[in-house]
C-alpha positions as a printed NumPy array, in Angstrom:
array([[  0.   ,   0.   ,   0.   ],
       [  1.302,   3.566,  -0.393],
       [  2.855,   5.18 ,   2.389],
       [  4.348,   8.427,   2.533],
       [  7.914,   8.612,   4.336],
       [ 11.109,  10.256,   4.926],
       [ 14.592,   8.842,   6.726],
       [ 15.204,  10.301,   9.331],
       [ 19.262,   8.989,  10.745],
       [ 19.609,   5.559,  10.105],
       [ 15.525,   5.163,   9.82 ],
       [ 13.026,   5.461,   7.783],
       [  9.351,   7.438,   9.561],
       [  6.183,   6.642,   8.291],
       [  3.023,   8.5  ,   8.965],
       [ -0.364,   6.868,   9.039],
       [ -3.666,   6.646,  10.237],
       [ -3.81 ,   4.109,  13.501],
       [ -6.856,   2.345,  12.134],
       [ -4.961,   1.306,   8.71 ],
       [ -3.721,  -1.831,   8.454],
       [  0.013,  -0.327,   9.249],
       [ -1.22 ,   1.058,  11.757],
       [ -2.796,  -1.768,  13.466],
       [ -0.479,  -4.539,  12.341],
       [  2.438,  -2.988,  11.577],
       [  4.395,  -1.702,  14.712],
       [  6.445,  -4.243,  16.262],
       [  6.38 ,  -6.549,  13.35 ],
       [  8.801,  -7.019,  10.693],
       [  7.759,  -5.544,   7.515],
       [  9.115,  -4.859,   3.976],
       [  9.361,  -1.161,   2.63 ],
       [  9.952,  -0.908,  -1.17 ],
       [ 10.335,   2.501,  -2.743],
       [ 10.815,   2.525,  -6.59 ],
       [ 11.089,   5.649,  -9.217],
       [ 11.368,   5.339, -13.005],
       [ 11.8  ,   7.516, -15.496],
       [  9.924,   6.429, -19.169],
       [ 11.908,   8.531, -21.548],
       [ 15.591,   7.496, -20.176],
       [ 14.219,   3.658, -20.074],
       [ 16.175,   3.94 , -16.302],
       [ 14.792,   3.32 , -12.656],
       [ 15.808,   2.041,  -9.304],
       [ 14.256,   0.01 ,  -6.396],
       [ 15.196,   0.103,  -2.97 ],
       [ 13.337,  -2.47 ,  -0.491],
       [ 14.06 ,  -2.273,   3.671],
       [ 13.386,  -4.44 ,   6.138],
       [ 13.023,  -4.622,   9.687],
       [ 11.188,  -4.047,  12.523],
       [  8.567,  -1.386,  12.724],
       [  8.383,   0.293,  16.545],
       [  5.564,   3.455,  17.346],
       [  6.524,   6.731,  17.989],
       [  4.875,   7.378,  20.627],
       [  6.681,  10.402,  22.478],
       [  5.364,  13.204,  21.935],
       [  8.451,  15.299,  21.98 ],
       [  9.563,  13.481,  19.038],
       [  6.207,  12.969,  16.882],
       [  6.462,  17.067,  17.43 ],
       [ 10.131,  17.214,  16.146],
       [  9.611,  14.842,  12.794],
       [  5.975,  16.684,  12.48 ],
       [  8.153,  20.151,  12.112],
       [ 11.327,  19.607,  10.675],
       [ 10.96 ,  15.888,   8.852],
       [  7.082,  15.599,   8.082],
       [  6.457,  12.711,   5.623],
       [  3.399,  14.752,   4.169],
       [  0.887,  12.147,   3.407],
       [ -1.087,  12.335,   0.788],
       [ -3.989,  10.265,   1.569],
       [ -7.172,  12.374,   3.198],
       [ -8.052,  11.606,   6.868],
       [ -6.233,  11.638,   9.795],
       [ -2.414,  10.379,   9.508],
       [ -1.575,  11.047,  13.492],
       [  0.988,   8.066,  13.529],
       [  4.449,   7.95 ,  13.507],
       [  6.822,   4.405,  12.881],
       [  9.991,   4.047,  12.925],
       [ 11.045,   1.57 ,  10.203],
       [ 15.194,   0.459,  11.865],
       [ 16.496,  -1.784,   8.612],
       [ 18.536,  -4.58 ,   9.149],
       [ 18.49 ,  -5.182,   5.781],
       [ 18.802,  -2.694,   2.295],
       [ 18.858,  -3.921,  -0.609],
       [ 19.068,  -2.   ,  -4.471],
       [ 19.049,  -2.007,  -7.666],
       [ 18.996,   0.723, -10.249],
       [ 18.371,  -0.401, -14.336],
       [ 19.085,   1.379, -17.926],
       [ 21.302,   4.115, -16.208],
       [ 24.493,   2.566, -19.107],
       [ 22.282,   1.276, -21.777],
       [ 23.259,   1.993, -25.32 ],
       [ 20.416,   2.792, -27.635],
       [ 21.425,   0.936, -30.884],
       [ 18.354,   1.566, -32.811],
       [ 19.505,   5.408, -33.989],
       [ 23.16 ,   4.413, -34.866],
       [ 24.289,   4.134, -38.137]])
């Protein structure tokens, strides 16, 4: 599902509503975070995927702090009062077409 987010450190924060199911199921289980971009006319992309364990943010000092100065802006209408924190004990990427040779215009 889509979920806004920044990194934060060595973290990734998500913001969400505490009814979703990321919400509800989510913190303190071990999830899988994938974040991909392309781009059509260069034939070129990357994916990134993290995992680890999700925790709650539930200070309020902090959910202030990332709220002000690293606010992952969701997009979604309704209420998005949650904050995880998404620690990755894995990272894995890959990035495709950033070399390739276009061979249909030579010659």
């Amino acid at each position: 599902m889509p979920v806004n987010h920044t990194v934060v450190d060595d973290a990734l924060i998500l913001r969400t509503s505490p009814y979703s199911q990321l919400g509800t199921y989510g913190w303190s289980a071990r999830v899988a975070y994938e974040v991909d971009s392309y781009d059509e006319a260069t034939r070129s992309g990357w994916s990134v995927v993290a995992l680890g364990t999700c925790e709650r943010i539930d200070n309020v000092a902090e959910a202030t702090f990332l709220r002000t100065f690293h606010d992952p802006d969701p997009w979604a209408q309704g209420a998005r009062t949650l904050f995880l924190r998404l620690r990755w004990d894995q990272l894995t990427g890959r990035r495709i077409g950033m070399t390739r040779m276009d061979t249909r215009s030579a010659g």
